[in-house]
N, CA and C atoms as an extended XYZ file, in Angstrom:
348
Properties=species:S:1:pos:R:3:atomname:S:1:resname:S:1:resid:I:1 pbc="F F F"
N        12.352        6.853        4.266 N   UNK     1
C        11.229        6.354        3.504 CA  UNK     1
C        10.834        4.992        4.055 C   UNK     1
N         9.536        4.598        4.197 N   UNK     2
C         8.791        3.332        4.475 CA  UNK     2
C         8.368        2.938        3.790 C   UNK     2
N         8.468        1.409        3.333 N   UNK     3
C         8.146        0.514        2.559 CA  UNK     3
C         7.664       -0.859        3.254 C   UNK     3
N         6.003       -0.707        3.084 N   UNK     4
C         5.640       -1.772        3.620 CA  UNK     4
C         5.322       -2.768        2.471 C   UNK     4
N         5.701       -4.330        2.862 N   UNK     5
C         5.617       -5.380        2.097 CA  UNK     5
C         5.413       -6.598        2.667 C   UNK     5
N         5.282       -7.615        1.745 N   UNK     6
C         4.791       -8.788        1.947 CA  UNK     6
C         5.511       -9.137        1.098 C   UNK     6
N         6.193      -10.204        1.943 N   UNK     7
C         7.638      -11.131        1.289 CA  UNK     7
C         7.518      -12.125        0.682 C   UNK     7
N         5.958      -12.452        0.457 N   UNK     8
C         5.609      -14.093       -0.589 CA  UNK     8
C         4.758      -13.520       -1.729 C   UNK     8
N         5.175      -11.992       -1.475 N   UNK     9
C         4.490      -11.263       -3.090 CA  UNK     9
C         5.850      -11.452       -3.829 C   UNK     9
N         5.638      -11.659       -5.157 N   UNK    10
C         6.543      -11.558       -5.904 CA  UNK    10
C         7.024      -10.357       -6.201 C   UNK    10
N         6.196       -9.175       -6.443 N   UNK    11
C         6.542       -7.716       -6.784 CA  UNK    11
C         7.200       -7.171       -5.882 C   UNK    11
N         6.944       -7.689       -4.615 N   UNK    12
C         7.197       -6.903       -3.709 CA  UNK    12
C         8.866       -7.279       -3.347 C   UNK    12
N         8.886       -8.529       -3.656 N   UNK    13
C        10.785       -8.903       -3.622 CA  UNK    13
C        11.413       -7.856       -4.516 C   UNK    13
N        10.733       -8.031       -5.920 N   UNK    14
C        11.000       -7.023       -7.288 CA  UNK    14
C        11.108       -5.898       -6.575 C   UNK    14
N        10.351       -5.434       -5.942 N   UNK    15
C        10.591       -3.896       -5.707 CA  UNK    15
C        11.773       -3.339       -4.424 C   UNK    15
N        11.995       -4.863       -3.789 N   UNK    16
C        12.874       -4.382       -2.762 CA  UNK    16
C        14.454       -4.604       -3.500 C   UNK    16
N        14.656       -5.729       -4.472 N   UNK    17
C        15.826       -5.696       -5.405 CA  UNK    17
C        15.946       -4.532       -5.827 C   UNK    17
N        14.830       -3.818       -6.531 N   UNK    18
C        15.238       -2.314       -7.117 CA  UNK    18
C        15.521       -1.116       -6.582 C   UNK    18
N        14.988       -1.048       -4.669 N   UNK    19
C        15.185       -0.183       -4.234 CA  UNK    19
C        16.810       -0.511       -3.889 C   UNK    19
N        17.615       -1.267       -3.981 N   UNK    20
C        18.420       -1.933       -3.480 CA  UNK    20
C        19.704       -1.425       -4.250 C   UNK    20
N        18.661       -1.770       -5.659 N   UNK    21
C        20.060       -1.813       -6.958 CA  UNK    21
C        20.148       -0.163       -7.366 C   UNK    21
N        19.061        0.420       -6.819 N   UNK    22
C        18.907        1.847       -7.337 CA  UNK    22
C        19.676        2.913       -5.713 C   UNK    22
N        19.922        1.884       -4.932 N   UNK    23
C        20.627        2.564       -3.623 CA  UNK    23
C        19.943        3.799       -2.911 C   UNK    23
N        18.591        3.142       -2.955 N   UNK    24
C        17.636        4.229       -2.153 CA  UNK    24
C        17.221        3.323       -0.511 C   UNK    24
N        17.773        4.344       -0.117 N   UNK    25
C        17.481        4.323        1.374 CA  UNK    25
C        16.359        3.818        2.085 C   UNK    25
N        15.850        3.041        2.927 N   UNK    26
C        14.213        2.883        2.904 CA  UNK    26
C        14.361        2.112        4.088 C   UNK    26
N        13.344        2.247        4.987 N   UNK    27
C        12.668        0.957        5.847 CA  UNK    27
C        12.152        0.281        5.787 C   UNK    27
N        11.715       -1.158        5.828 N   UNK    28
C        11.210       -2.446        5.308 CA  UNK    28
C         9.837       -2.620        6.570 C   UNK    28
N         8.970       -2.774        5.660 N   UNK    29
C         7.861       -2.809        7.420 CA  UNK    29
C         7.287       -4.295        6.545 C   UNK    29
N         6.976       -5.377        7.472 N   UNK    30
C         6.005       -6.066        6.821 CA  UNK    30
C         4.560       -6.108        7.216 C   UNK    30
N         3.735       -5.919        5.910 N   UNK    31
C         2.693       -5.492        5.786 CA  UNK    31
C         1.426       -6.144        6.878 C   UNK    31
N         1.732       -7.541        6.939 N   UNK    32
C         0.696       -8.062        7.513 CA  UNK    32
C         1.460       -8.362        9.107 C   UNK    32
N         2.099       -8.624        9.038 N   UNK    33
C         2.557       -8.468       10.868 CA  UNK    33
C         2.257       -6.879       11.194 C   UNK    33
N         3.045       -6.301       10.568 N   UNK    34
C         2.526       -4.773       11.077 CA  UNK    34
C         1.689       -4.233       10.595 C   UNK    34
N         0.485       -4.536       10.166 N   UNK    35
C        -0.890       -3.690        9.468 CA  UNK    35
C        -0.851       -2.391       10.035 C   UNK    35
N        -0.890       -1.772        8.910 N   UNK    36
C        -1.193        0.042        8.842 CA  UNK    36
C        -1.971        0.183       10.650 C   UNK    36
N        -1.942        1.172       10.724 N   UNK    37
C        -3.300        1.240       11.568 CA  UNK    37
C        -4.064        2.490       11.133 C   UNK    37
N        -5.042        2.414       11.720 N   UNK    38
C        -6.260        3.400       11.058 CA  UNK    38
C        -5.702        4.920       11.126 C   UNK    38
N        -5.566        5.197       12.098 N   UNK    39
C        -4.501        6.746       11.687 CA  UNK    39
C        -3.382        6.796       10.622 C   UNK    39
N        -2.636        5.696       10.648 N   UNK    40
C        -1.610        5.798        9.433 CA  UNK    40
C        -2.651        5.983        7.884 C   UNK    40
N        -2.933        5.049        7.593 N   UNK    41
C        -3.683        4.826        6.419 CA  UNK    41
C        -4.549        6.547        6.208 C   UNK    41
N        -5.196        6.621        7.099 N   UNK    42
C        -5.524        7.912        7.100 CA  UNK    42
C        -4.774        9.541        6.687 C   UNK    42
N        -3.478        9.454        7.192 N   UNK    43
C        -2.116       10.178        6.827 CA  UNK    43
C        -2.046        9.971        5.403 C   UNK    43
N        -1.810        8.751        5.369 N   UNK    44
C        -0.865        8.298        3.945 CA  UNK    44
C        -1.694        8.950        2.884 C   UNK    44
N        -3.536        8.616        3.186 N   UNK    45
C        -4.275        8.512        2.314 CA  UNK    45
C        -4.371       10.533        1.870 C   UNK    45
N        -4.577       10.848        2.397 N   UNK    46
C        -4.771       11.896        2.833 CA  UNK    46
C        -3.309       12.936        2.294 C   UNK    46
N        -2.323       12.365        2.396 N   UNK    47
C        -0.960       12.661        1.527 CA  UNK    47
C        -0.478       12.569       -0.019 C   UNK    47
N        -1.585       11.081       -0.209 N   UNK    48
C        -1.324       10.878       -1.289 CA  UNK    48
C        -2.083       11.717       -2.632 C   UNK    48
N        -3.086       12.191       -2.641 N   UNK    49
C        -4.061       12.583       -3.399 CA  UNK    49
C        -4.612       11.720       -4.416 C   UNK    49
N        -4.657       10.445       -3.879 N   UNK    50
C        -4.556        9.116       -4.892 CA  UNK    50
C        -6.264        8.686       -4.114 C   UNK    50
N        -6.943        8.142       -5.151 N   UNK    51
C        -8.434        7.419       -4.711 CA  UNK    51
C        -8.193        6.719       -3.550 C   UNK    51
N        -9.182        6.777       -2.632 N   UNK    52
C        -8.877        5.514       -1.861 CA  UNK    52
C        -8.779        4.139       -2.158 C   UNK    52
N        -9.563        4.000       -3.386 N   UNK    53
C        -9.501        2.627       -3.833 CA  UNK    53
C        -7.767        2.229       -4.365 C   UNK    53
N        -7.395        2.715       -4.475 N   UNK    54
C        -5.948        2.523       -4.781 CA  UNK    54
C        -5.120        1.869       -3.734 C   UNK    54
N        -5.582        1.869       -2.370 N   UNK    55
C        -4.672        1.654       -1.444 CA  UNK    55
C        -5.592        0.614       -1.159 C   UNK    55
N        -6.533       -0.668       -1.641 N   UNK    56
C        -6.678       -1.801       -1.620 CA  UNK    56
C        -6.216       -2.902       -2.405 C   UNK    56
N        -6.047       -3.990       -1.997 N   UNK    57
C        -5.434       -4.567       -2.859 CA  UNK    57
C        -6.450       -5.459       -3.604 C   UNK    57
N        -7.132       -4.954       -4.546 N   UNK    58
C        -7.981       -5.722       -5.334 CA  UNK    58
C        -7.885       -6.815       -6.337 C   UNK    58
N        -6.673       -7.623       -6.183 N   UNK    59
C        -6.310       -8.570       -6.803 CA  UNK    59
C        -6.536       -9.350       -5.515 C   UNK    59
N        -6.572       -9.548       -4.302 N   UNK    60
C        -6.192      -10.410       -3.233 CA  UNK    60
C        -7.312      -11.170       -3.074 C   UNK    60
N        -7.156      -12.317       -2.322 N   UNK    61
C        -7.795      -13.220       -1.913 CA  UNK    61
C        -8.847      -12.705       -0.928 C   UNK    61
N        -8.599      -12.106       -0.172 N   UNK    62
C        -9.064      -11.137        1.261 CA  UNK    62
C       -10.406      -10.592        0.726 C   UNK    62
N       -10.016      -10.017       -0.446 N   UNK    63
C       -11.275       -8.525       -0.935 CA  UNK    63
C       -11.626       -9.507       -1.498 C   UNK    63
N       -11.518       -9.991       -2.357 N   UNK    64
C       -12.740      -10.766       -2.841 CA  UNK    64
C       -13.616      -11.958       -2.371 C   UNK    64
N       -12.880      -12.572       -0.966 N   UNK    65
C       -13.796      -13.098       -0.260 CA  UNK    65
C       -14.591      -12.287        0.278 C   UNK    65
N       -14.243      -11.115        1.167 N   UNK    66
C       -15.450       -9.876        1.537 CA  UNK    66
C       -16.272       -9.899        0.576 C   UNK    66
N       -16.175       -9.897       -0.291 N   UNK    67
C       -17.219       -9.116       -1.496 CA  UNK    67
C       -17.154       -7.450       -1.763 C   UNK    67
N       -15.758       -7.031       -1.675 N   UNK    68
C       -15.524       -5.547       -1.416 CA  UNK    68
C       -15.414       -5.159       -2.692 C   UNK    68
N       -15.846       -5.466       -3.776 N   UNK    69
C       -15.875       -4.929       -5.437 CA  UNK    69
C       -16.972       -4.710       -5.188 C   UNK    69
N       -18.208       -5.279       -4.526 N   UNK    70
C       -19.599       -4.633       -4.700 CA  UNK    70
C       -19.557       -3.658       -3.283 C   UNK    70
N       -19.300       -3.641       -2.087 N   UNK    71
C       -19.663       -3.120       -0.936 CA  UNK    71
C       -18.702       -1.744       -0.947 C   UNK    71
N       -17.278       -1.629       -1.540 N   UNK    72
C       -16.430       -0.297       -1.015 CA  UNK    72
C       -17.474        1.311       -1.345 C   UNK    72
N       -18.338        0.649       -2.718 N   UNK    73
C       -19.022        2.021       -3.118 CA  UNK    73
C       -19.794        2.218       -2.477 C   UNK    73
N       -20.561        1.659       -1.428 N   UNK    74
C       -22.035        1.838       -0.497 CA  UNK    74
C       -21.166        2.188        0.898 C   UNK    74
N       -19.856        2.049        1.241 N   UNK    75
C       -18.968        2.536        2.163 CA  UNK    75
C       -18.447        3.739        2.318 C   UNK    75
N       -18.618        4.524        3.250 N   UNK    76
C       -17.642        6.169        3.516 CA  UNK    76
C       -16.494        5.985        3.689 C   UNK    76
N       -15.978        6.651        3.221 N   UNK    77
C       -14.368        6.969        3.510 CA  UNK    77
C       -13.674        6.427        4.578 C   UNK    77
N       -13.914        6.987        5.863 N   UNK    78
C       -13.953        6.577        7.300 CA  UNK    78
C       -13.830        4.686        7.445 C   UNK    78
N       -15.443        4.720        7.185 N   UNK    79
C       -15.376        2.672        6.642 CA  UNK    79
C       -14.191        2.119        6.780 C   UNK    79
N       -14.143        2.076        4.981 N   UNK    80
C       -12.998        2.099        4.197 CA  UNK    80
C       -11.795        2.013        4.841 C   UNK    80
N       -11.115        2.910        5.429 N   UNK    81
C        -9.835        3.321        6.446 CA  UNK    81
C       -10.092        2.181        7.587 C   UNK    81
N       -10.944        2.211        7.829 N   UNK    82
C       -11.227        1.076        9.578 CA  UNK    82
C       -11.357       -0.481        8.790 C   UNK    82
N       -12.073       -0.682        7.784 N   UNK    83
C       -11.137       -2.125        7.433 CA  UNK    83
C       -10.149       -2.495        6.916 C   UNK    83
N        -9.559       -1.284        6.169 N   UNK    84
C        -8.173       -1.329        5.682 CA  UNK    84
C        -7.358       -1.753        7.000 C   UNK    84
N        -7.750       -0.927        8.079 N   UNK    85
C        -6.557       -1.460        8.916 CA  UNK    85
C        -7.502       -2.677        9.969 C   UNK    85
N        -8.110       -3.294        9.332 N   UNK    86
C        -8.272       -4.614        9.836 CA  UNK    86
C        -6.803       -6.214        9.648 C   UNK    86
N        -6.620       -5.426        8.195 N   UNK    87
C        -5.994       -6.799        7.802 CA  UNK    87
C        -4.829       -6.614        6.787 C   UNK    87
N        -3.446       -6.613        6.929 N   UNK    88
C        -2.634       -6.222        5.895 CA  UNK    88
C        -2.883       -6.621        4.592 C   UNK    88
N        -3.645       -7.855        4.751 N   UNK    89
C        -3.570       -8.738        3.156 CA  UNK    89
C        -4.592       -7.930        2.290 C   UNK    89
N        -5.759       -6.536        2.980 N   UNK    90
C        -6.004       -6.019        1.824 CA  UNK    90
C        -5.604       -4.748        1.993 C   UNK    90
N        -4.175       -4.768        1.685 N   UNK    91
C        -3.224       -3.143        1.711 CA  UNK    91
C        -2.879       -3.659        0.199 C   UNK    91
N        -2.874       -2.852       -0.771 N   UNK    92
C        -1.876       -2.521       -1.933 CA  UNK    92
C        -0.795       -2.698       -1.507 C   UNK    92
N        -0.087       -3.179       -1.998 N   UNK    93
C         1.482       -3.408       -1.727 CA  UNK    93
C         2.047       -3.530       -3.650 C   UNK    93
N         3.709       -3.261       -3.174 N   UNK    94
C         4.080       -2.742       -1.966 CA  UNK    94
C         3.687       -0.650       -1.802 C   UNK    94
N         3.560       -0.592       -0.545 N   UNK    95
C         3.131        1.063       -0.351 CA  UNK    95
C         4.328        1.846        0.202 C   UNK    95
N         5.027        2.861       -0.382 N   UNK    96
C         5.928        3.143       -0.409 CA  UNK    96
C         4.968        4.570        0.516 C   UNK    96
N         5.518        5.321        1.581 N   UNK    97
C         5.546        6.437        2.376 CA  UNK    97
C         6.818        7.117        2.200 C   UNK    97
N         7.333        8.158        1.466 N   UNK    98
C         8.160        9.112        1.312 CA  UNK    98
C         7.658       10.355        2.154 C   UNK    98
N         8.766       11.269        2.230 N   UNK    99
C         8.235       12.726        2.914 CA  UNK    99
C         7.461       13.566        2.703 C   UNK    99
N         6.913       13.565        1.547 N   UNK   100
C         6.104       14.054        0.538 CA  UNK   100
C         5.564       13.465        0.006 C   UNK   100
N         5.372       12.079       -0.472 N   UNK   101
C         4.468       11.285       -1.378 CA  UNK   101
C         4.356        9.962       -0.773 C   UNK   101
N         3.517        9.427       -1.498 N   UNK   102
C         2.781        7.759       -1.326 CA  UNK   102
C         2.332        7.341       -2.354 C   UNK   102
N         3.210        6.048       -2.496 N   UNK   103
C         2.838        5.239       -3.510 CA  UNK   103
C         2.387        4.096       -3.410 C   UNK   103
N         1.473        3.262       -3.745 N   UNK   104
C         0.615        2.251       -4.106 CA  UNK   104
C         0.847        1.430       -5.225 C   UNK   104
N         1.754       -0.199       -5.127 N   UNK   105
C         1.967       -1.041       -6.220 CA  UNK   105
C         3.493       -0.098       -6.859 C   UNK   105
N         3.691       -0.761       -7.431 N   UNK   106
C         4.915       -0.739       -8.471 CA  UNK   106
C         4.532       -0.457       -9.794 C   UNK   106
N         5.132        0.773      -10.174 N   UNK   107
C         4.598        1.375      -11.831 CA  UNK   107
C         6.536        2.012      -11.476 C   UNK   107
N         7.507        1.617      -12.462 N   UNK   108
C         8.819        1.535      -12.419 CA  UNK   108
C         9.119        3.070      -12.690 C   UNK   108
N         8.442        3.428      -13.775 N   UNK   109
C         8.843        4.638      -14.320 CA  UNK   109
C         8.263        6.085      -12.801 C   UNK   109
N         6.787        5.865      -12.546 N   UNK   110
C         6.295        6.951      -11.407 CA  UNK   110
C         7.733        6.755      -10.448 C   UNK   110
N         7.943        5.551       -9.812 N   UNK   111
C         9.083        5.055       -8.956 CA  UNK   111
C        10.705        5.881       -9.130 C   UNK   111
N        11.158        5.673      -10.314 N   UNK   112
C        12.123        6.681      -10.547 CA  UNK   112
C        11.945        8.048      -10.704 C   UNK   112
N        11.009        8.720      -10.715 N   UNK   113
C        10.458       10.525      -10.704 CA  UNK   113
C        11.075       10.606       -8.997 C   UNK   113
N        10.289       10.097       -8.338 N   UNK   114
C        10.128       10.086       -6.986 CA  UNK   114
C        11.541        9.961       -6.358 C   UNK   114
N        12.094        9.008       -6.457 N   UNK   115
C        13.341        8.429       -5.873 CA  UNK   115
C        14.651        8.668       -6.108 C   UNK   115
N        14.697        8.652       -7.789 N   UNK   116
C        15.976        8.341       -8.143 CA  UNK   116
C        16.649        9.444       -8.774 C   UNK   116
């Protein structure tokens, strides 16, 4: 399993303590040195059956300097995927890649279905 993160998120420490304390196996990618690239994101997205908007991080500094709360809806899919992998800082984190699933952010309870 892959777990990409960003280590000055707070959740994202949270979520690597829990994968830790819950003794699940995982690879640590960091998010913004290693940004997705446009084929990954594409996979993941495409795996997940989750909106695309889910796999932005719309709390961040990044998207809302773009102005991407007004522009993602006038954007195709395709778009979307090619600036995602412009810049890790607007990836959802942390994004968990399992063999079968993808997850977006930390919701504790979805997290234990999956994992534990």
């Amino acid at each position: 399993m892959l777990v990409l993160v960003y280590r000055k998120c707070s959740t994202c420490l949270k979520v690597l303590k829990w994968l830790e304390d819950n003794k699940v196996v995982f690879t640590e990618r960091p998010i913004v040195e290693e940004n997705p690239s446009y084929e990954e994101l594409k996979e993941w997205y495409e795996k997940s059956g989750l909106p695309l908007k889910k796999f932005f991080n719309t709390s961040g500094l990044k998207y809302k300097e773009l102005g991407l709360k007004d522009k993602l809806p006038t954007m195709s899919e395709d778009e979307q995927l090619k600036l995602l992998a412009t810049n890790g800082m607007l990836v959802k984190r942390p994004l968990v890649v399992g063999e079968d699933y993808v997850l977006t952010g930390f919701r504790e309870k979805e997290w234990e279905e999956k994992m534990v």
